[in-house]
C-alpha positions in Angstrom: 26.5 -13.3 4.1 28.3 -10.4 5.1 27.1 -6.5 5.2 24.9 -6.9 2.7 22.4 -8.9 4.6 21.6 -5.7 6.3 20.7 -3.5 2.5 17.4 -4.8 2.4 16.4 -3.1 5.3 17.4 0.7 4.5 17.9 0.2 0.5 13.9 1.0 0.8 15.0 4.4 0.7 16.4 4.6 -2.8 12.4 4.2 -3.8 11.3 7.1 -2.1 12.2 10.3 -4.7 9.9 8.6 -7.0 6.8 8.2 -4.8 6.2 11.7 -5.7 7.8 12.1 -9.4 5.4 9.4 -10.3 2.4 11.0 -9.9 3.8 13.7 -12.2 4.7 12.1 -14.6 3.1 8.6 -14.8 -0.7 7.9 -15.3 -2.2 7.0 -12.1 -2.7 3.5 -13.1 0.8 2.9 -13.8 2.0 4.9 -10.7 0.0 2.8 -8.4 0.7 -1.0 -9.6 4.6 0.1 -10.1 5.0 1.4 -6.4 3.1 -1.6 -5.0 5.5 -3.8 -6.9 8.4 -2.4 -5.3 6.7 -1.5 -1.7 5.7 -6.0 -1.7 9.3 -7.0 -3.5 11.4 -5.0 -0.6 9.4 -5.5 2.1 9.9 -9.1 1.7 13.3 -9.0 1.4 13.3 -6.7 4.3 11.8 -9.9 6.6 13.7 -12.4 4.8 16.9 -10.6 6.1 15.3 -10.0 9.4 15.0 -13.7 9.7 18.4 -14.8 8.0 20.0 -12.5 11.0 17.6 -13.6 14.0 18.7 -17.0 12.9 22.3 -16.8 12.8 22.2 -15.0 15.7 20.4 -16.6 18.2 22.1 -19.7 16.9 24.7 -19.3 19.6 22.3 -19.0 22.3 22.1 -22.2 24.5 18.4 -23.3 24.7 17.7 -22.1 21.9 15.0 -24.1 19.7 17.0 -24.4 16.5 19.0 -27.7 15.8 21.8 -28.2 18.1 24.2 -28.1 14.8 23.3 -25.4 14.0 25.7 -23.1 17.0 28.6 -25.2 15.3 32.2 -23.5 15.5 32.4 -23.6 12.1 29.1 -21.5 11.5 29.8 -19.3 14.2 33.1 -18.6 12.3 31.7 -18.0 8.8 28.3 -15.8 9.8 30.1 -14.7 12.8 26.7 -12.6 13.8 26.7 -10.8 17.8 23.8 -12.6 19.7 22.5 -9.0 20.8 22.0 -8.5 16.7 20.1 -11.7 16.3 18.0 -11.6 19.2 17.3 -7.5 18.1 16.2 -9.5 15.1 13.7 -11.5 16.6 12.0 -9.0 18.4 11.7 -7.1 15.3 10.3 -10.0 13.3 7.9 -10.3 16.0 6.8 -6.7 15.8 6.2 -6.9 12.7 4.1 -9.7 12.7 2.2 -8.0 15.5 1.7 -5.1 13.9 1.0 -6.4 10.2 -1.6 -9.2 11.9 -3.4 -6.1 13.5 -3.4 -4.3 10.2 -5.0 -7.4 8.5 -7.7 -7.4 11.3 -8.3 -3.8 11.5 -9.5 -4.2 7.9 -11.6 -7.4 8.3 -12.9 -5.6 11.4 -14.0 -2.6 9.4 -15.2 -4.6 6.5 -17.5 -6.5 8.8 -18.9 -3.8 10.5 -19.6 -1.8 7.4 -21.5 -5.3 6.2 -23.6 -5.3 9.3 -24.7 -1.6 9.3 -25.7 -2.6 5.2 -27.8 -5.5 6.4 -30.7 -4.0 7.8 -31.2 -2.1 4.7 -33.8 -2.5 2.2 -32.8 -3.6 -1.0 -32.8 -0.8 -3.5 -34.3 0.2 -6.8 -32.5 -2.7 -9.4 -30.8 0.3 -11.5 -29.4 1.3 -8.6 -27.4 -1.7 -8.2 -24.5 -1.9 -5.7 -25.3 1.8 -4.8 -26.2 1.4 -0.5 -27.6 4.7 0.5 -27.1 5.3 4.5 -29.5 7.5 6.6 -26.9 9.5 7.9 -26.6 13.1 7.4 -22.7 13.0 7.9 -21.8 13.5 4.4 -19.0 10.5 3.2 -18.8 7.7 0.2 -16.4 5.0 0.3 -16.2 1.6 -1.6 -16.5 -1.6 0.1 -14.5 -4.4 -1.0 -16.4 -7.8 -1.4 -18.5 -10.3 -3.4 -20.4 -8.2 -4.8 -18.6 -4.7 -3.8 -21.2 -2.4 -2.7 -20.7 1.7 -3.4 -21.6 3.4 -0.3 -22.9 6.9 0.3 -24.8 8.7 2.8 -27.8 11.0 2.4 -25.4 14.0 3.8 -23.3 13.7 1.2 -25.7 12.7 -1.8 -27.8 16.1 -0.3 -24.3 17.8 -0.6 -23.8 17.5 -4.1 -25.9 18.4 -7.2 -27.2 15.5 -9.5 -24.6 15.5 -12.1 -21.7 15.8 -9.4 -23.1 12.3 -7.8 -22.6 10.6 -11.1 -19.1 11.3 -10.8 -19.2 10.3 -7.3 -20.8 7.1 -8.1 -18.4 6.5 -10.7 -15.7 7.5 -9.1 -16.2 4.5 -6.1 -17.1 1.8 -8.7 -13.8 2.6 -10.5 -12.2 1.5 -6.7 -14.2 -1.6 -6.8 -13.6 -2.8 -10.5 -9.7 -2.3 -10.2 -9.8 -3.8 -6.6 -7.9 -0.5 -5.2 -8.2 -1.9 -1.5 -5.6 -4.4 -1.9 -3.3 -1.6 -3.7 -3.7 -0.1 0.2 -3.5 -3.5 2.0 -0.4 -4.4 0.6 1.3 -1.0 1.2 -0.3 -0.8 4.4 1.6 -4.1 5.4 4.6 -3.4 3.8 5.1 0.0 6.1 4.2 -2.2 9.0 7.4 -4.9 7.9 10.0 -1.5 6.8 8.7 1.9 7.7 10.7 3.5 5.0 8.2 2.7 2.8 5.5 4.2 4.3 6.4 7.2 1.5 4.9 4.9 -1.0 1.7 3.8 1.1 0.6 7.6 0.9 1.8 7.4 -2.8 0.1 4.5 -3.4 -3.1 6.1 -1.9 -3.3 9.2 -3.9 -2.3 7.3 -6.8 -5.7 5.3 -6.8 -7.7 8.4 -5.8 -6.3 10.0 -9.2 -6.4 6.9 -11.0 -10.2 6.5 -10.2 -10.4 10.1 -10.8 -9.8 9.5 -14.4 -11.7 6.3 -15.0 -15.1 8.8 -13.6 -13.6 11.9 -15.7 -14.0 9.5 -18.6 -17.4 8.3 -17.7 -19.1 11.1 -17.2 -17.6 12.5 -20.0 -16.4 16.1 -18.1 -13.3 16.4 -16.1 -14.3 19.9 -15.0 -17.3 18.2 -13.1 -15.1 15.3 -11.4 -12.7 18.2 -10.4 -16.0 20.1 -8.7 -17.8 17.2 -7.2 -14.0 16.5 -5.9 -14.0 19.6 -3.9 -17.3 20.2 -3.0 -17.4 16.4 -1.4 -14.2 17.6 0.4 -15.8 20.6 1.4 -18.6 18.7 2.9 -16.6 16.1 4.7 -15.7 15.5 8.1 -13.9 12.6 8.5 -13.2 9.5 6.7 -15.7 6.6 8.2 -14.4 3.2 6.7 -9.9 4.1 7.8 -8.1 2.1 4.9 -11.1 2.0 2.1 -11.3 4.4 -0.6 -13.0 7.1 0.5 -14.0 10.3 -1.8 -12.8 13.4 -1.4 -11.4 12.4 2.5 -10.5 15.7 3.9 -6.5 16.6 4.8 -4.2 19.6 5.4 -3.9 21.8 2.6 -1.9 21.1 0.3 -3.1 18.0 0.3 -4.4 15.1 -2.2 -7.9 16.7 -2.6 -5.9 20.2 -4.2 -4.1 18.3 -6.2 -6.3 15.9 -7.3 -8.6 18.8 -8.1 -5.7 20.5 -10.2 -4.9 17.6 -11.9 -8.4 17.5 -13.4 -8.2 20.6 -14.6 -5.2 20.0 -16.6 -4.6 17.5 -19.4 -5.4 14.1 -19.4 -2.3 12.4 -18.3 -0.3 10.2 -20.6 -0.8 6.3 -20.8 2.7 5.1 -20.2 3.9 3.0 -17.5 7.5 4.1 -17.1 8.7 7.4 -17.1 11.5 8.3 -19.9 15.0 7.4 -18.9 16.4 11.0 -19.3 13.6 12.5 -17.3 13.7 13.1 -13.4 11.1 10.8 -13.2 12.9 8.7 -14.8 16.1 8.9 -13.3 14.3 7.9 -9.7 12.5 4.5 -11.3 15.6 3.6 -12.4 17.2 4.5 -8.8 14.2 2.5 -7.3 14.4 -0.6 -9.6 18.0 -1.2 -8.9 17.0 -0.5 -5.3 14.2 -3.2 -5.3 16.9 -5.4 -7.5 19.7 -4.7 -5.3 17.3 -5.5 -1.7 15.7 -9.2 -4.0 19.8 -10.6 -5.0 21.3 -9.3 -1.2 18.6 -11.3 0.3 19.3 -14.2 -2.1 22.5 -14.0 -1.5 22.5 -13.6 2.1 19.8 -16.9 2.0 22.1 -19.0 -0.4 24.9 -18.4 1.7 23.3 -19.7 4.5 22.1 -22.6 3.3 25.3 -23.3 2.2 27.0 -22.9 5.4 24.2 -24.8 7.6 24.4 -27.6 4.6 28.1 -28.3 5.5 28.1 -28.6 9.1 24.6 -30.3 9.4 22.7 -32.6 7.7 20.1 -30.6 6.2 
């Protein structure tokens, strides 16, 4: 197994220059699926190698609940791994799966409660669809993930914005819903909570499904000067972000924030279809960095597996 059992965990960081070149120079769509890719492919590499090292590790310990064989000489002398190490290991491992479990619930939690609060309403006008309108005069919109996805808005923020600036509001959250953004932000979400050097791309990820529904309402309402004010006037408005970990529009933060540069991206030109940057472009330069990064982390933890296997395979029978 050697060293390069322990790449996975910090080669994470050759993927974060192009969290932001990417939404530069790639369109929003492409930005987003691309750095979820790589946040899933290293972050389970990362806990593959987290286990391979609890494992060899805590091999040697006496009591522990791995097979006897297993704290053989002859292992000890080929993956000759300090106890401290793999019991550091475990601990981790079960971190993670602490905090990735609380993640997962935080988000069935909020889900839920967002179903509730939409029971009691009455069912709506049929053109309006999965439109859910909230008597609340804090302004906020947000898509909710399920079967059907429902669009919801308050009556602060519909009162907020002018008529056309709501279509673009409207379209805006049902681009979230048809492209299923939430589990673009689930699956970045966890993989920060397995290797927090990839929490770069869980914000990158983020922004890159605001701009990419951003886009998909530009095109429907046919004006990406409106998208670009309903943008800012919805951030104006807003307070706070009700539904943590949906899609919400226009969520206010810190200047210079997503919201300016969403808002400036609207007003430029649309951005080009392509998926992958050009190879003699900056951009380009860092996917390259980050896909041998994400190649180097998946064959380290193969190799560091494989070697394993090997090893236990000779000394036990497996």
């Amino acid at each position: 197994m050697g060293f390069f059992v322990f790449l996975p965990l910090v080669l994470p960081l050759t993927a974060v220059p192009i969290a932001r070149l990417t939404e530069q120079h790639l369109h929003p769509r492409g930005a987003a699926r691309l750095l979820t890719v790589i946040s899933a492919v290293m972050a389970v590499c990362s806990v593959l190698c987290l286990g391979l090292i609890g494992v060899v590790g805590t091999a040697q310990i006496p009591g522990n609940p791995l097979p006897d064989s297993w704290s053989d000489p002859e292992v000890r002398a080929a993956l000759p791994y300090h106890e401290t190490v793999g019991t550091a290991a475990m601990w981790m491992l079960v971190l993670v799966g602490f905090t990735s479990a609380r993640t997962v619930v935080r988000h069935l939690r909020v889900r839920s409660r967002a179903r509730r609060a939409l029971a009691g309403l009455p069912d709506g006008p049929a053109e309006a669809g999965d439109l859910a309108v909230l008597p609340d005069s804090n302004p906020y919109a947000y898509a909710l993930p399920g079967s059907p996805g429902r669009v919801v808005v308050s009556t602060g923020m519909l009162d907020g914005l002018a008529e056309d600036e709501r279509e673009a509001l409207l379209a805006h959250e049902r681009a979230h819903l048809r492209h299923r953004h939430h589990r673009y932000l689930l699956t970045t979400q966890l993989a920060a909570c397995v290797n927090p050097f990839l929490r770069p791309l869980q914000y990158a990820v983020a922004y890159s499904a605001e701009r990419w529904a951003d886009e998909e309402s530009a095109q429907t309402v046919g004006d990406r000067r409106l998208t670009a004010r309903a943008v800012a006037r919805a951030a104006l408005v807003s307070h706070a972000a009700p539904a943590p970990g949906f899609a919400a529009f226009a969520a206010p933060t810190p200047a210079p924030g997503p919201v300016p540069r969403r808002v400036a991206a609207l007003l430029g030109p649309v951005p080009t279809s392509r998926n992958w940057p050009p190879a003699k472009t900056p951009a380009g330069l860092a996917a390259m960095v980050a896909a041998a990064g994400t190649a180097a982390s998946a064959l380290c933890a193969l190799n560091a597996a494989v070697a394993l296997l090997l090893v236990l395979k000779a000394v036990t029978p497996l």
